[in-house]
C-alpha positions as CSV (number, residue, x, y, z in Angstrom):
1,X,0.0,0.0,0.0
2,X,1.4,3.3,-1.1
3,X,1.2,6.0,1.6
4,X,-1.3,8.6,1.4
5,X,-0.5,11.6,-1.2
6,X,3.0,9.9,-2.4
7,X,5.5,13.0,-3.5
8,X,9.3,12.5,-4.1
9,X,11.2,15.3,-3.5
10,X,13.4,16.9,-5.6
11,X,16.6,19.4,-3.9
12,X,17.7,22.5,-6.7
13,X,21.6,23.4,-5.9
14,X,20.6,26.6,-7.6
15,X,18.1,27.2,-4.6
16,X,18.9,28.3,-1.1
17,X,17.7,25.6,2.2
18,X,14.7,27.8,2.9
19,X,13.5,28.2,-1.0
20,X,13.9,24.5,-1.4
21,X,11.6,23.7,1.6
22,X,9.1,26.1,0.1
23,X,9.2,23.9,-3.0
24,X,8.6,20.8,-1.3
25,X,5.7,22.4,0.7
26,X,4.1,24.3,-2.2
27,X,1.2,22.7,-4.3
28,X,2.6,20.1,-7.2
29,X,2.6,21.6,-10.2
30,X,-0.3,19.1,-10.9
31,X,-2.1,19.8,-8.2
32,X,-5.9,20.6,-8.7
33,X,-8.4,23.2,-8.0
34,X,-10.5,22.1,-4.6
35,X,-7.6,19.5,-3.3
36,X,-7.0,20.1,0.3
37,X,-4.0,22.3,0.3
38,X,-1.0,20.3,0.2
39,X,1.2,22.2,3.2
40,X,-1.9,20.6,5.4
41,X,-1.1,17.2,3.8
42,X,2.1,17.7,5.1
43,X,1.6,18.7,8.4
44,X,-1.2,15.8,9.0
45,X,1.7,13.2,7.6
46,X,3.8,15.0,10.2
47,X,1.9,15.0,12.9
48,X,0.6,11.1,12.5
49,X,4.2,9.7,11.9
50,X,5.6,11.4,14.9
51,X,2.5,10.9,17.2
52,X,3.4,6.7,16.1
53,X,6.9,7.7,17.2
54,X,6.2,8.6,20.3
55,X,3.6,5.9,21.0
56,X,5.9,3.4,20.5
57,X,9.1,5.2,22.5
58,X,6.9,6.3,25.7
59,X,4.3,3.8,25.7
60,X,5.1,0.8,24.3
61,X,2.2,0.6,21.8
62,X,2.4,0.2,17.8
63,X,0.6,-0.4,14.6
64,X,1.2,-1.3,11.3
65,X,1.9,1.3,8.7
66,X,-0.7,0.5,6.4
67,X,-3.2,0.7,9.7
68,X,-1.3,4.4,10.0
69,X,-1.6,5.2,6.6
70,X,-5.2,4.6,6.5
71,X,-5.6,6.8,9.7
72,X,-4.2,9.7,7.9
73,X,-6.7,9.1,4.7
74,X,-9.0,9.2,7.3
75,X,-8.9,12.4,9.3
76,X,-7.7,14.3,5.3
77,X,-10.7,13.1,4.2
78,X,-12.6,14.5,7.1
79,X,-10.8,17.7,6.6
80,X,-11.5,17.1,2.9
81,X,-15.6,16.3,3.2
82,X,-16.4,18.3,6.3
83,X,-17.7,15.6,8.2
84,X,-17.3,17.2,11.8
85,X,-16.7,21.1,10.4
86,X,-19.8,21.1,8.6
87,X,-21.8,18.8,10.0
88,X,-24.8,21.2,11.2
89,X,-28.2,20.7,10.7
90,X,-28.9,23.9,9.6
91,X,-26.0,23.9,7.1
92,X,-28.5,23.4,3.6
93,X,-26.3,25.0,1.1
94,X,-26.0,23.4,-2.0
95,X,-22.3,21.9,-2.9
96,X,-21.1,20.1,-6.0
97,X,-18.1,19.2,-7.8
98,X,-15.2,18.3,-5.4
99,X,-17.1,20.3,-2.8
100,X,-20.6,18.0,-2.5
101,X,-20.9,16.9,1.3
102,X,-20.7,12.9,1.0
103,X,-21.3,12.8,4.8
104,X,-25.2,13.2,3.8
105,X,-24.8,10.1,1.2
106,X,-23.8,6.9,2.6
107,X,-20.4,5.7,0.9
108,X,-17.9,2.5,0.9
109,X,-15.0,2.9,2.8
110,X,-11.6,2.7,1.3
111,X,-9.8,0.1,-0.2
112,X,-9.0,-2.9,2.5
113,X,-11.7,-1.2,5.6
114,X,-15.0,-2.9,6.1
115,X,-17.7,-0.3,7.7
116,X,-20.4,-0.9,10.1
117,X,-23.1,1.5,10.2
118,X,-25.2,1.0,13.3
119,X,-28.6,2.9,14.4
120,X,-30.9,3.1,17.2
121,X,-34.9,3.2,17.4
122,X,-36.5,4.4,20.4
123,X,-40.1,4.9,21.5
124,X,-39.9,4.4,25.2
125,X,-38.7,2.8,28.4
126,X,-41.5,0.5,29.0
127,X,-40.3,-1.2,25.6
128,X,-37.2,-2.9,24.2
129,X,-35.2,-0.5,22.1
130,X,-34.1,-1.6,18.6
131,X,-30.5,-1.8,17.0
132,X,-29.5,-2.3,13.5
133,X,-26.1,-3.2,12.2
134,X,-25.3,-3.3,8.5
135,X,-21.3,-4.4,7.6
136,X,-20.3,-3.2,3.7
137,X,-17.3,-3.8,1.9
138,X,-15.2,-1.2,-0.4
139,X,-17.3,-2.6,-3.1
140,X,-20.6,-1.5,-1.2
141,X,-21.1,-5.4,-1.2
142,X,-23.3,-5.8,1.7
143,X,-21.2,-8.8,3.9
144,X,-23.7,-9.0,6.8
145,X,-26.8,-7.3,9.3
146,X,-27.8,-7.8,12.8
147,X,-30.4,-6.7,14.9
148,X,-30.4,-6.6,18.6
149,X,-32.6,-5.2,21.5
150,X,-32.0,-3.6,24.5
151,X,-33.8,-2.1,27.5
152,X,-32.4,2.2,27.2
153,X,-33.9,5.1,29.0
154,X,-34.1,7.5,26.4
155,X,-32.8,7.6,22.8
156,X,-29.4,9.0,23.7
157,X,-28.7,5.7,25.7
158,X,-30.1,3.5,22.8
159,X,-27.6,5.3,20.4
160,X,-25.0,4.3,22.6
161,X,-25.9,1.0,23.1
162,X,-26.2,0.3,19.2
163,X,-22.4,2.2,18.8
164,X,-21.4,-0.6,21.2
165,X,-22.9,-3.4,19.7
166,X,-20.9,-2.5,16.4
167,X,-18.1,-2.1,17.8
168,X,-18.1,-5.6,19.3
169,X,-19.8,-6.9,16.4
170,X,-16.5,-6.2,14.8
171,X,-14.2,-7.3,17.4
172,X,-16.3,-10.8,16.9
173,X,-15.5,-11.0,13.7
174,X,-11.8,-10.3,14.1
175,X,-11.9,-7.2,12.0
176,X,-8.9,-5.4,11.9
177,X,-9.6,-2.4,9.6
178,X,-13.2,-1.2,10.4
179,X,-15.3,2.2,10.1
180,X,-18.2,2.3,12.8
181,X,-20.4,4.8,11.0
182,X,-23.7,6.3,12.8
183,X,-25.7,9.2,12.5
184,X,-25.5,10.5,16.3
185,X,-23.2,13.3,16.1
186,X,-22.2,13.6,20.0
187,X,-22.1,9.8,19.5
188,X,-19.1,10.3,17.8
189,X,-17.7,12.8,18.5
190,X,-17.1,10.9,22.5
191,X,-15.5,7.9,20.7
192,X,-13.1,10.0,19.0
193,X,-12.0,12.1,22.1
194,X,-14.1,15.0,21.7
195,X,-15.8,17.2,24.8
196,X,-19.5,16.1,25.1
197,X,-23.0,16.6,26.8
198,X,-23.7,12.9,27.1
199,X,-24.9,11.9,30.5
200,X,-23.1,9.8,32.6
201,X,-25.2,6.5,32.1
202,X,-24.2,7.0,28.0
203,X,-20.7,7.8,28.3
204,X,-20.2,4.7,30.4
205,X,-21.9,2.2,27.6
206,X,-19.7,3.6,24.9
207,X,-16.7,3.6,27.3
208,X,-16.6,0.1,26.6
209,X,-17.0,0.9,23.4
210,X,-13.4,3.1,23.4
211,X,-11.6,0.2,25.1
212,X,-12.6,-2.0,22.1
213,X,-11.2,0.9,19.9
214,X,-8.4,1.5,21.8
215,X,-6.6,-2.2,21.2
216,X,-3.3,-1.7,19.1
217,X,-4.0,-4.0,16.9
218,X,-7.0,-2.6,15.3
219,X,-8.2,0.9,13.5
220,X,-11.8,1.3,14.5
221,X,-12.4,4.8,13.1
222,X,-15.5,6.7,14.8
223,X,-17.6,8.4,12.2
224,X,-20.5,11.2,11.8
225,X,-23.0,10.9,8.8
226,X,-26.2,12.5,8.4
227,X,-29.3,10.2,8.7
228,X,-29.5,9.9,4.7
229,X,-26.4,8.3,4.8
230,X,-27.6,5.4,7.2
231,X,-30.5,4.6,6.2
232,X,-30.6,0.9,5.5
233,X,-29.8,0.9,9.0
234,X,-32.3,3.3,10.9
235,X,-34.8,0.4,9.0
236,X,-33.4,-2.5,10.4
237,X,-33.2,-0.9,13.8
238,X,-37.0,-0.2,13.5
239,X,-37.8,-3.5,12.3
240,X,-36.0,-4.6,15.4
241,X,-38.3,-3.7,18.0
242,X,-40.7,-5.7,16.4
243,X,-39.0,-8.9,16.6
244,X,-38.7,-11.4,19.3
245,X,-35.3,-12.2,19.5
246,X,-32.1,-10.9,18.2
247,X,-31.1,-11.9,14.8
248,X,-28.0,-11.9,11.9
249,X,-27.6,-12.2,8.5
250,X,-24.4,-13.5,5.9
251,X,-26.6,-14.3,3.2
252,X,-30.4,-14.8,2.1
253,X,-31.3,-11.1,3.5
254,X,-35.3,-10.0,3.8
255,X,-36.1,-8.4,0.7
256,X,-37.0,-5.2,2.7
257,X,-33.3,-5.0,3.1
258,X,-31.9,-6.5,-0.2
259,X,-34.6,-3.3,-1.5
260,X,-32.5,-0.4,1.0
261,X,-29.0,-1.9,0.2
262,X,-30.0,-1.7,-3.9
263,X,-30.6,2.0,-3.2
264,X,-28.0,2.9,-1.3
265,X,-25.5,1.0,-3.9
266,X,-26.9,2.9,-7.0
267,X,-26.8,6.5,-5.2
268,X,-23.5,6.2,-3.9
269,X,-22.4,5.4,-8.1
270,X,-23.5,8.6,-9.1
């Protein structure tokens, strides 16, 4: 796996120290209109390569450089698609081109990931909660769906109990490259670090969550979509309060499914 953005640099004996840095951290000739500007490429590189450094000097912990490389695709293309910058509600503009918001359009991830996109349906206390899980390829080839229930005090809770249940769902299967997609956005923003109003009762759920994510051996990325990116799986977690027991998928899905994962495939082509 090549790493992300690939450049070989070239030093001019012509050119002073300080102008050949410039070069190196000036756009490629190449380079087009609506790329993120290379000097931030750079400085994410940078900053992941050295944070790896010191992980594995001062605390003994270490990951594969294809597992790092993909982290830094990662958080570029959430500088890249505005997933967390521009992820507000109230946000409607129109984008196209190289700008167009893909976090409101579900997508694959990359080459080598598998994603999870999880969902909650809540209607009360008195009643089980459901969960849906949906697990896609880089092909959008759906690979497998689950629903679960669970007994939640308010929908807050259920969404952290269904960001759980993907992210074990994936440590079950021995995942090692994973995106656990939902469409909670304080939800994820706690499992990637970030300051949050959750109460106490959901930041304890999906701190089991985080100790899943945290393992060295595995890149579970956290990420924010809006709900028309998850919606085959805000279905299944409605159809799931209505079942009796908990059940999985590999194969042979309901056709209520096979009919959301068609449409999902064939919006995400153009």
């Amino acid at each position: 796996m090549l790493p992300p953005y690939p450049s070989h640099l070239n030093k001019n004996p012509n050119l002073s120290v300080f102008e050949n840095l410039s070069t190196w951290f000036s756009n490629p000739p190449d380079w087009q209109d609506g790329h993120i500007e290379w000097v931030v490429i750079c400085a994410v590189k940078t900053w992941f390569i050295w944070k790896e450094r010191c992980n594995r000097v001062f605390q003994n912990k270490h990951q594969t450089s294809v597992i790092l490389a993909g982290n830094i695709l990662r958080f570029l293309s959430s500088l890249t698609l505005g997933s967390y910058s521009d992820a507000s509600p109230t946000n409607t503009s129109p984008t196209t081109g190289a700008q167009r918001d893909f976090s409101r359009t579900w997508r694959p991830p990359m080459i080598n990931f598998l994603k999870i996109n999880y969902d909650a349906s809540f209607v009360s206390n008195d009643s089980h909660a459901g969960i849906g899980l949906i697990l896609s390829d880089s092909t959008g080839l759906c690979k497998g769906a689950r629903t679960e229930r669970c007994f939640a005090l308010n929908s807050e809770e259920a969404e952290g109990y269904a960001a759980l249940a993907a992210t074990r769902w994936a440590q079950e299967l021995s995942l090692i490259n994973c995106d656990i997609e939902g469409d909670s956005k304080s939800i994820s923003e706690y499992l990637i670090g970030k300051k949050s109003n959750l109460s106490w009762r959901t930041t304890s759920i999906l701190d089991d969550a985080r100790k899943i994510m945290d393992s060295p051996d595995i890149n579970y990325s956290p990420i924010f979509v809006y709900r028309t990116a998850n919606l085959v799986a805000d279905k299944l977690a409605k159809e799931a309060r209505y079942l009796h027991s908990d059940q999985s998928w590999s194969e042979n899905f309901p056709n209520m499914l096979c009919d959301l994962l068609s449409a999902d495939n064939s919006d995400y082509l153009y």
